[in-house]
C-alpha distance (Angstrom), angle and dihedral (degrees) to the residues before:
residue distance angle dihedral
X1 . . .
X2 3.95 . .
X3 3.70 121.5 .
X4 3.36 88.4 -113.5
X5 3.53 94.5 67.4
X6 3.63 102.7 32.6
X7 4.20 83.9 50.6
X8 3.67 110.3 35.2
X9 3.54 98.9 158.6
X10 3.38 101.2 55.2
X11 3.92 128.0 103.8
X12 3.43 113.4 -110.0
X13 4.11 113.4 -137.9
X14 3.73 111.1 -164.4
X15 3.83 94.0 -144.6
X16 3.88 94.3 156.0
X17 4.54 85.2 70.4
X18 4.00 98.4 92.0
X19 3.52 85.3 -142.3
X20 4.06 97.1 64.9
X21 3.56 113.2 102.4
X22 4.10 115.8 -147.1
X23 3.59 91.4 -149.9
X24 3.86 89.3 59.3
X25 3.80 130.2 132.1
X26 3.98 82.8 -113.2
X27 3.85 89.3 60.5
X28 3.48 93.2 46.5
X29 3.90 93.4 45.6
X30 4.12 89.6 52.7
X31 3.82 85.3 50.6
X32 3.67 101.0 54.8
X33 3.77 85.7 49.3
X34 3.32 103.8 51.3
X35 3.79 144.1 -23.3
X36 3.88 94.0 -106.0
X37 3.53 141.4 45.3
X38 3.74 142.5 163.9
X39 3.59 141.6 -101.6
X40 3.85 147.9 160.9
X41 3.97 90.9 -74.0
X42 3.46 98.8 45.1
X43 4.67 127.7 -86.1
X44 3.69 114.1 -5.2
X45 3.79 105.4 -145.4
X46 3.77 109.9 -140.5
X47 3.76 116.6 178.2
X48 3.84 133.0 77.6
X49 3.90 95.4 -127.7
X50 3.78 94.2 46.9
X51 3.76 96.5 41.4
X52 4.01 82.3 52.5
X53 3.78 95.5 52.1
X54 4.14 102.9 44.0
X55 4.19 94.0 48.7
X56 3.62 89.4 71.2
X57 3.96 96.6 21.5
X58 4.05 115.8 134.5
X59 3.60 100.6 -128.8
X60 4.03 95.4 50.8
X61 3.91 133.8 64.5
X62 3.87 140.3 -178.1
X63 3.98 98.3 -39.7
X64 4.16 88.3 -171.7
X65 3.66 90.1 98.3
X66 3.36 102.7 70.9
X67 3.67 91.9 54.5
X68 4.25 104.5 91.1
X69 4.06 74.8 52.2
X70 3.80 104.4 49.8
X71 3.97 80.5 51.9
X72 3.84 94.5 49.9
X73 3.61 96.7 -103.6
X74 3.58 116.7 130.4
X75 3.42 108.0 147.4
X76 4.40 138.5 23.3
X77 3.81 119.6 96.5
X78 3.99 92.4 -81.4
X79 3.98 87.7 72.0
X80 3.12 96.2 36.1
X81 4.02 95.1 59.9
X82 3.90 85.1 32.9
X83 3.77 93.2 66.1
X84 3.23 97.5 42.9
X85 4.06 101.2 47.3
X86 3.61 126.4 100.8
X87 3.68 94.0 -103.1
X88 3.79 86.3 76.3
X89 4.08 109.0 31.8
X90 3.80 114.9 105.7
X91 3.79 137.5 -162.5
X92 3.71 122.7 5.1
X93 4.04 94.7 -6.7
X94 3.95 89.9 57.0
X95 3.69 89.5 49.9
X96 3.38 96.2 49.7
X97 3.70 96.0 57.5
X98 3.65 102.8 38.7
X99 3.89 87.9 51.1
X100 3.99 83.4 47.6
X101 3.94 94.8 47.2
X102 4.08 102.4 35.1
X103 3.97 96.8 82.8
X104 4.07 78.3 63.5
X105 4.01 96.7 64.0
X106 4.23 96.5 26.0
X107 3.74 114.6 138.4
X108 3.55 92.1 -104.0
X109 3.95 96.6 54.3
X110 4.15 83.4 48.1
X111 3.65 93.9 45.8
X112 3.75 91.2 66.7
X113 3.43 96.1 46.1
X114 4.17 89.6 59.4
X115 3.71 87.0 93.5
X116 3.72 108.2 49.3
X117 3.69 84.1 41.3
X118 4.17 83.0 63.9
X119 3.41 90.6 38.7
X120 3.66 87.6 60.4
X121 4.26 99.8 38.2
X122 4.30 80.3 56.4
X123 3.39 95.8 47.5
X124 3.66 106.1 56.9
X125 4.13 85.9 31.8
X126 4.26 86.4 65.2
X127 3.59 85.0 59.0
X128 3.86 104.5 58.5
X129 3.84 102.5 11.8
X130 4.23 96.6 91.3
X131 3.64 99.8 39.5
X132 4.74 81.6 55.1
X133 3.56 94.4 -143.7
X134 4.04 134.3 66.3
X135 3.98 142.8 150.7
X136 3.81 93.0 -94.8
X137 4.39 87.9 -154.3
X138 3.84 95.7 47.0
X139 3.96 92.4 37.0
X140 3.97 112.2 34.6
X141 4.01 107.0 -4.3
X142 3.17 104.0 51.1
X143 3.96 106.0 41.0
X144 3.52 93.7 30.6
X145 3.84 93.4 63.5
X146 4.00 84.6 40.4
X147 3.74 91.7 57.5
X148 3.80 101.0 46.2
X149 3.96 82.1 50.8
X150 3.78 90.3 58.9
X151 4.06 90.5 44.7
X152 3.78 92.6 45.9
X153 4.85 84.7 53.8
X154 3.53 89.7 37.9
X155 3.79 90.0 -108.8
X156 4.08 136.1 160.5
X157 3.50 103.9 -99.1
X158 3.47 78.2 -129.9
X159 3.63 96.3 87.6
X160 3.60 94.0 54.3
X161 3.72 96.5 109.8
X162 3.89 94.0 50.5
X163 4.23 90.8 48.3
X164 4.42 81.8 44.7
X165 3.62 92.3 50.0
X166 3.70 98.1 39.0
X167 3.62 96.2 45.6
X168 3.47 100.7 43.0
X169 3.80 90.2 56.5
X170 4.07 87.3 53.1
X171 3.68 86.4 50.6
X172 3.70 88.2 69.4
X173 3.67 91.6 74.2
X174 3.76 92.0 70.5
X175 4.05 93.8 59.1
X176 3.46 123.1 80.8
X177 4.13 90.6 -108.0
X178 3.72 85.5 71.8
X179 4.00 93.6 119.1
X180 3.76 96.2 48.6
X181 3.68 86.7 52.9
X182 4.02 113.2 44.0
X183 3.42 101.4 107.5
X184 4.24 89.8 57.4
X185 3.67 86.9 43.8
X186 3.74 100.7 47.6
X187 3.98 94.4 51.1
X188 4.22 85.4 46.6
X189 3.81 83.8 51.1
X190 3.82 93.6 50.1
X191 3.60 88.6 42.2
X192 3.72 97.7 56.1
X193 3.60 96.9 38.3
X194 3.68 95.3 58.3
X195 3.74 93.8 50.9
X196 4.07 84.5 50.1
X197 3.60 87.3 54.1
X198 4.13 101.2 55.0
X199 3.99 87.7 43.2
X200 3.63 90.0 50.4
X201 3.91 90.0 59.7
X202 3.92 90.4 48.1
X203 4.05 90.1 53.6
X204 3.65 90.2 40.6
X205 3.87 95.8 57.7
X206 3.81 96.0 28.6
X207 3.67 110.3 20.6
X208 4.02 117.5 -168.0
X209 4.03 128.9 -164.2
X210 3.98 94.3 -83.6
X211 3.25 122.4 123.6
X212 4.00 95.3 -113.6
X213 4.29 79.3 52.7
X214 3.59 83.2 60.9
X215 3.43 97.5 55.6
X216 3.78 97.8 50.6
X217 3.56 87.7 54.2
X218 3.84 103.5 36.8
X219 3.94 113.0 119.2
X220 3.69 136.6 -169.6
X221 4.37 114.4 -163.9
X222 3.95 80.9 -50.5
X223 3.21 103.2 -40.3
X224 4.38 118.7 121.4
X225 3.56 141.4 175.7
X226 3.84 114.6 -96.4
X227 3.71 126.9 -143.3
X228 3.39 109.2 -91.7
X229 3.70 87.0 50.6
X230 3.63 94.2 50.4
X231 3.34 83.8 50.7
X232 3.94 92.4 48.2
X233 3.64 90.6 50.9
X234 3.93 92.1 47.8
X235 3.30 102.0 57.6
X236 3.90 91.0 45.4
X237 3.60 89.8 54.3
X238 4.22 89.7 50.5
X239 3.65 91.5 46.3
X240 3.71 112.4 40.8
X241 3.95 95.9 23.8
X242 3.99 90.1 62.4
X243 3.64 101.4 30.1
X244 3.76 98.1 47.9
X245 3.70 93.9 42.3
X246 4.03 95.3 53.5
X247 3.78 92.2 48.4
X248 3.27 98.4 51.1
X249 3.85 96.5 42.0
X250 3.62 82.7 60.1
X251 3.98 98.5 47.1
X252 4.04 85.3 54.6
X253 3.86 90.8 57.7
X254 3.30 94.7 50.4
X255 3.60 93.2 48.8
X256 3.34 91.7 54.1
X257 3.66 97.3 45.6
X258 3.97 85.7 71.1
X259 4.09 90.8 39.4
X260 3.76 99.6 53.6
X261 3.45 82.8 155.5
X262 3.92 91.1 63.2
X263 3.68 94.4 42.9
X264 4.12 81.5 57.4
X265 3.77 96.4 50.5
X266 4.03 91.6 56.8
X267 3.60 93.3 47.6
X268 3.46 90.2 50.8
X269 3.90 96.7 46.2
X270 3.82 109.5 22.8
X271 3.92 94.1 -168.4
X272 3.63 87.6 74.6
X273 4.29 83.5 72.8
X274 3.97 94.8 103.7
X275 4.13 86.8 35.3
X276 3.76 85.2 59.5
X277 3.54 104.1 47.8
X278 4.07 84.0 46.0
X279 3.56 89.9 62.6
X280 4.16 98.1 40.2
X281 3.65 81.3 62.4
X282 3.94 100.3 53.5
X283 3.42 94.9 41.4
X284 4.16 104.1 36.1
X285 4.09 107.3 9.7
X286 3.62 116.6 176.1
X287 3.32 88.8 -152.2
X288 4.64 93.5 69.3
X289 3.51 90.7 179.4
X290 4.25 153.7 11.2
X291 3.53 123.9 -146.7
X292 4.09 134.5 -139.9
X293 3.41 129.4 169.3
X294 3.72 131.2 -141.1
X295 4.37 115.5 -112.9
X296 3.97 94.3 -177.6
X297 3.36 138.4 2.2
X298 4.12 120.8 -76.9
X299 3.53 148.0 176.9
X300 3.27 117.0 -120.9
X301 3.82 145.4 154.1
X302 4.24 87.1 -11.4
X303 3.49 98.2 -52.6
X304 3.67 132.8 82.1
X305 4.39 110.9 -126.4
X306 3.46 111.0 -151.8
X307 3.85 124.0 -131.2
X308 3.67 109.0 -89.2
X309 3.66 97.6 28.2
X310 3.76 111.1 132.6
X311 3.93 122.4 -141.9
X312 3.48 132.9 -149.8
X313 4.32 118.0 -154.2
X314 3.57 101.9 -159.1
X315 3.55 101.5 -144.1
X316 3.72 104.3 -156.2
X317 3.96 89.3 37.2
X318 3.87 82.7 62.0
X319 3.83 97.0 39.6
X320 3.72 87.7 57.8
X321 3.57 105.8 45.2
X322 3.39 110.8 143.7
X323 3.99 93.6 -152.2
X324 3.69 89.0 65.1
X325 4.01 107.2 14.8
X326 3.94 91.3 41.7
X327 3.67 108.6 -158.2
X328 4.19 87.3 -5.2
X329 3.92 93.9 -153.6
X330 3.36 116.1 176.7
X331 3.98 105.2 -94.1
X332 3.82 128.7 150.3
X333 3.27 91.1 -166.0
X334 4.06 100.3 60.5
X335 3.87 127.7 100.3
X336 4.00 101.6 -115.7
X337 4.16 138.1 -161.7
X338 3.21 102.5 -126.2
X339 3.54 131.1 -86.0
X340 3.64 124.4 -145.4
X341 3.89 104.1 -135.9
X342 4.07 93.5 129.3
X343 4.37 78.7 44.2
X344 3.68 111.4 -137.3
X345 3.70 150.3 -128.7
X346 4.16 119.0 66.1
X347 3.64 85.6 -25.5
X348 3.70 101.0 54.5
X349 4.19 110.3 135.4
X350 3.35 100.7 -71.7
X351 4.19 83.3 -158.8
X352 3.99 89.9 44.1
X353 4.44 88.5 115.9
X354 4.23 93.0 51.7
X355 4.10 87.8 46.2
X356 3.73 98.3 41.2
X357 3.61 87.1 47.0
X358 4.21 102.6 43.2
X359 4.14 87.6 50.3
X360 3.83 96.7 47.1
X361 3.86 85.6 50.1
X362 3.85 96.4 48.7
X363 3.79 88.9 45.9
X364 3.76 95.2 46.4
X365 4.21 90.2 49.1
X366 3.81 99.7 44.3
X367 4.28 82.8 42.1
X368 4.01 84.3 57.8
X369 3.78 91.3 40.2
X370 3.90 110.6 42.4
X371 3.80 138.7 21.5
X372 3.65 124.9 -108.7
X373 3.97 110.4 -54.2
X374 3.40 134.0 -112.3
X375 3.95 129.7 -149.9
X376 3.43 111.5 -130.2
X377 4.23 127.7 -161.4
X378 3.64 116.0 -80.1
X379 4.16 101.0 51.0
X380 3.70 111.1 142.9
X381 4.07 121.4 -167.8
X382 3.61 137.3 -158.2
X383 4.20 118.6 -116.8
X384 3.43 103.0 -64.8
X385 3.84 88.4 -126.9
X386 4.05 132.6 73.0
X387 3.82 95.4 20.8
X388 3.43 119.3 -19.4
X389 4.03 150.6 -173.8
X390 3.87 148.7 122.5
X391 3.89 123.7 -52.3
X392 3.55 90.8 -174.2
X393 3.91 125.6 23.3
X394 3.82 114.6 169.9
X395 4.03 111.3 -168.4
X396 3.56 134.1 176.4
X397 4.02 117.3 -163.6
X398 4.02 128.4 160.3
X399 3.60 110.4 -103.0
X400 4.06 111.7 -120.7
X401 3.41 119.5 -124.4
């Protein structure tokens, strides 16, 4: 039976049209009716305390899988690896590697990093900051998020460009334009994975103190992570740990292009640089939504979800509930619930400490460096649905002296 019939009430959002916004009056309309509604992929979940509740509820796991498939792609090496990564493994498998892989991102390991990640926000700051005006993806997001990937694999920052370009083409299969563009995104994947592959031999026989080092050596009472999971866990790393990063770097500006009055407040008290990226998230994630997948039938929330349904938790639709965020401005300074851009439950980010921590430090630098930004003519976005961002964002800003 189709949704449409089991669900007849429910507003349908046609998420799967690039040109539908998730922060549009019809999202906000299905919200204030009711905590559900439904859309090419299956229910869109639209309230904080029910997004909350089903990413750790019983009766539902990782729902990402089915994605490459809800797009028509069943087959090609990018769902091949996708199925297979840690993003989607349940139960005792997905334990085992995450209890493998977390000495790799614990806040010790990122606590080092905190200076090359300044090193890096400066750097690419000297080369815009005079002139008072830059394209804040081609100048700052975008090789900024490259770099820190190369620190975190022990990488020349030399290859930045190739892991940017690469990356950012894989990151294509996460918007809703993925079937138009498998062919660009399968050679991308190929690409990548190739060049994971010879640097995995290199940490293998001579590991370093990276974090990707770590993981080639990381041990639990015997127990080690083979190749092809290395491998697995690699390419994840490349893909989402650039792609992710760059987007949302670019969300935040924006945001505070139209809250000057934010951008202010963190220059004037830097501690507020993990606050800020907090709030970037709930208001603008990158991430717009995170999947589950029913495995039985269930009652919940008045309606019965049958097993196989998949569910979307739109992350910014949750992040700016009014029945829990009230009026949700956007306000660094505010005591939040939490939002759930890094999701939550078993399959919470597993790199959620390195990303929280490389934003808040770009924001905090550029804060010190240049007034509030403005958005100039000529920015061009991604569909503001499946993972989004800016291509292009122009600013201007007054350097500070």
């Amino acid at each position: 039976m189709s949704l449409e019939a089991q669900f007849p009430d429910a507003t349908f959002l046609d998420v799967a049209n690039p040109a539908f916004s998730l922060r549009s009056e019809p999202v906000r309309e299905a919200r204030a009716k009711s905590w559900y509604a439904r859309t090419p992929y299956g229910l869109a979940v639209l309230r904080h305390q029910e997004m909350g509740q089903l990413l750790t509820h019983k009766s539902l796991i990782q729902g990402s899988h089915a994605w490459p498939a809800l797009n028509g792609v069943t087959e090609g090496v990018f769902a091949d690896w996708w199925n297979k990564s840690i993003l989607v493994t349940e139960g005792d498998d997905h334990w085992r590697l995450r209890k493998l892989v977390n000495p790799a991102f614990s806040p010790k390991v990122v606590k080092a990093l905190m200076p090359e990640f300044e090193r890096i926000a400066n750097d690419l700051a000297d080369g815009f900051i005079d002139k008072g005006g830059c394209d804040f993806m081609a100048e700052f997001a975008d090789p900024y998020a490259a770099r820190v990937l190369c620190l975190l694999l022990g990488l020349p920052e030399s290859e930045a460009p190739f892991i940017l370009r690469t990356s950012a083409t894989m990151g294509l299969a996460l918007g809703v334009n993925f079937p138009n563009l498998v062919s660009e995104i399968e050679a991308a994947t190929v690409e990548l994975g190739d060049y994971i592959s010879e640097v995995l031999k290199a940490r293998e026989t001579d590991p370093g103190e990276d974090i990707l080092s770590i993981m080639v050596q990381a041990r639990e009472e015997g127990d080690r992570l083979s190749h092809e999971e290395l491998w697995n866990l690699a390419l994840m790393l490349a893909f989402a740990g650039v792609d992710t990063t760059r987007n949302q770097l670019g969300l935040g500006m924006s945001m505070f292009a139209t809250h000057p009055g934010q951008w202010e407040a963190l220059a004037a008290d830097p501690s507020l640089d993990m606050a800020a990226a907090t709030e970037v998230m709930r208001m603008r994630p990158t991430i717009t939504w995170v999947s589950r997948e029913a495995i039985e039938d269930f009652e919940y929330g008045g309606i019965t979800i049958p097993k196989g349904t998949v569910l979307h938790l739109y992350s910014e639709s949750a992040g700016t509930d009014p029945q829990v965020m009230g009026e949700a401005a956007f306000d660094i300074t505010a005591k939040r619930a939490r939002n759930f851009g890094f999701g939550g439950g078993v399959h919470h980010c597993l790199g959620n400490l390195v990303a929280r921590n490389d934003m808040a430090v770009a924001y905090r630098v550029l804060s010190a460096r240049m007034g509030a930004p403005v958005v100039g003519e000529g920015a061009t976005w991604l569909a503001d649905s499946g993972n989004t961002g800016p291509i292009s964002l122009p600013i201007t800003f007054s350097a500070r002296s």
